[in-house]
N, C-alpha and C positions, 0 to 999 in steps of 0.2 A: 303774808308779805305782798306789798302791790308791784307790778311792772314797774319800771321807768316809766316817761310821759313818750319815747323815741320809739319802745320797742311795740305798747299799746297800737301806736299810730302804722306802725307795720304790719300787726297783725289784723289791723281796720284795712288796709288797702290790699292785704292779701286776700280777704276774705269779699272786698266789694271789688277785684280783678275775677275770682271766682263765680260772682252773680254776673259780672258782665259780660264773660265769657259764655256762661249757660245760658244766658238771655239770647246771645247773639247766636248760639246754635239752636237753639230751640224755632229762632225766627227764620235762623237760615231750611232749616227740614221741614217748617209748616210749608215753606215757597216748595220745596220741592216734592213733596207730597200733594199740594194744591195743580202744581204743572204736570203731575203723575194724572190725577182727576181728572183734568180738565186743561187735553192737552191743545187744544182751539180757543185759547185765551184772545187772541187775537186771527180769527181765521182768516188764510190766503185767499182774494180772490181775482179774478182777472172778469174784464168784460170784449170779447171778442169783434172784429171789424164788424160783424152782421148784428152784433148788439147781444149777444146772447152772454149770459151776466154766469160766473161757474164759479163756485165755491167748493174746497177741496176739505174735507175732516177725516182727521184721523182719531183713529179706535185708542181709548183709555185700557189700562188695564185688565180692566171687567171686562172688557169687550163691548163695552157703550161708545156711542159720539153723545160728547157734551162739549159744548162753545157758549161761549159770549157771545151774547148778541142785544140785539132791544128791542121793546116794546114802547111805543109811544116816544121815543128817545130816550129812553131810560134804561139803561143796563140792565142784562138778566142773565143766568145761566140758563141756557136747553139743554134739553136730555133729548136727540131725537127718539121719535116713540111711532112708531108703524102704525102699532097696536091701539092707539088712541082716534078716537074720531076726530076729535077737535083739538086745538092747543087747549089746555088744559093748566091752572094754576091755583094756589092757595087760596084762601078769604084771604089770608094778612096780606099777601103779595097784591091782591087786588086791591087792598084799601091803601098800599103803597104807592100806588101808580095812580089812584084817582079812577079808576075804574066803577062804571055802573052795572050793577046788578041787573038782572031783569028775568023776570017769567020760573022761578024757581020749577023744581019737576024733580023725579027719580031719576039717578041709571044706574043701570050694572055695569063694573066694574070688575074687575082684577080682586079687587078687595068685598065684594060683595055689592049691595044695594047702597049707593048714598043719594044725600041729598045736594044739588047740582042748581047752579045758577047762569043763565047763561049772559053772555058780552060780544061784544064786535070791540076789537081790536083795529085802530085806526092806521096804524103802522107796527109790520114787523120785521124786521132787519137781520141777517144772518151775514156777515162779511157783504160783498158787493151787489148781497138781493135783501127787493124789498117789495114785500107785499102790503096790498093797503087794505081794508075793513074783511079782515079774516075772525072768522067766528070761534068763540072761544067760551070754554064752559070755566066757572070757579065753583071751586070746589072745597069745604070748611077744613077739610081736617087734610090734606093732601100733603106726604112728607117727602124728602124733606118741603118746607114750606117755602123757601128760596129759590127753588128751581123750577120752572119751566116745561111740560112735557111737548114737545115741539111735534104734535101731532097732523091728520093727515088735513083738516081744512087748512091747513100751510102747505103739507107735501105735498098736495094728491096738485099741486098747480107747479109742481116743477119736475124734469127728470131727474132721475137716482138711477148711478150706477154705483154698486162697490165691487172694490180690488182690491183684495185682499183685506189689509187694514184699515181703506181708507175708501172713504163716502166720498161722491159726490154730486153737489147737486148744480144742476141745470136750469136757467130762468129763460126761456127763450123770451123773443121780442112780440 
């Protein structure tokens, strides 16, 4: 025996009020899981009377600084990385940006021996600093591949202080 055509059409709009609903929470906890990550979506920063440019990050969960930032004016996320020599990024993210390869070589790594290409980065950007032709290795398999290892030919030209949760870094004039 079929429905009516009144009661069919109720049970369609209870059932697409249910995907709407699960739609709209699933998009609301990826945003707050993402601000969880990557909690310098937009970093604070001030530039002081004497010119001295400070950018303040706070600690993620894991206990990492990762922000938004850019490369060449193009959005990125960094991981800051002590531990890294150079800024450090994917193959894909490099052929994302237009970036040129050059002078291929080995290093060791974290991960073992890979094969490494290195670039000069024209502009890099962290909230209210910006560094200009900072040297920068790509690297093919580097995960995730979206991200950014905001290594020391970036740091080693500003100061760092941290307190407690939160980094900061320093561009003097």
């Amino acid at each position: 025996m079929e429905s009516p055509p009144g009661k069919r059409l109720g049970k369609g709009m209870t059932v697409g009020a249910w995907v709407l609903l699960l739609a709209l929470l699933t998009l609301f906890f990826s945003r707050v899981l993402e601000e969880r990550q990557n909690p310098n979506r937009q970093p604070t920063g001030s530039v002081s009377a004497q010119g001295v440019r400070e950018v303040e990050l706070q600690r993620n969960p894991q206990g990492h600084y990762v922000a938004t930032g850019a490369i060449n004016g193009r959005p990125v996320t960094f991981l800051v990385d002590t531990g890294a020599t150079d800024v450090a990024l994917s193959e894909k993210l490099a052929r994302r940006l237009g970036l040129e390869k050059r002078g291929g070589a080995f290093s060791h790594t974290a991960n073992g021996v890979v094969a490494v290409w290195q670039t000069v980065l024209d502009r890099v950007s962290l909230g209210v600093i910006e560094l200009r032709n900072v040297r920068a290795s790509i690297l093919p398999d580097l995960k995730p591949a979206d991200q950014v290892l905001l290594g020391m030919s970036f740091l080693k030209q500003l100061e760092m202080v941290q307190k407690g949760d939160t980094l900061i870094l320093r561009q003097m004039p």
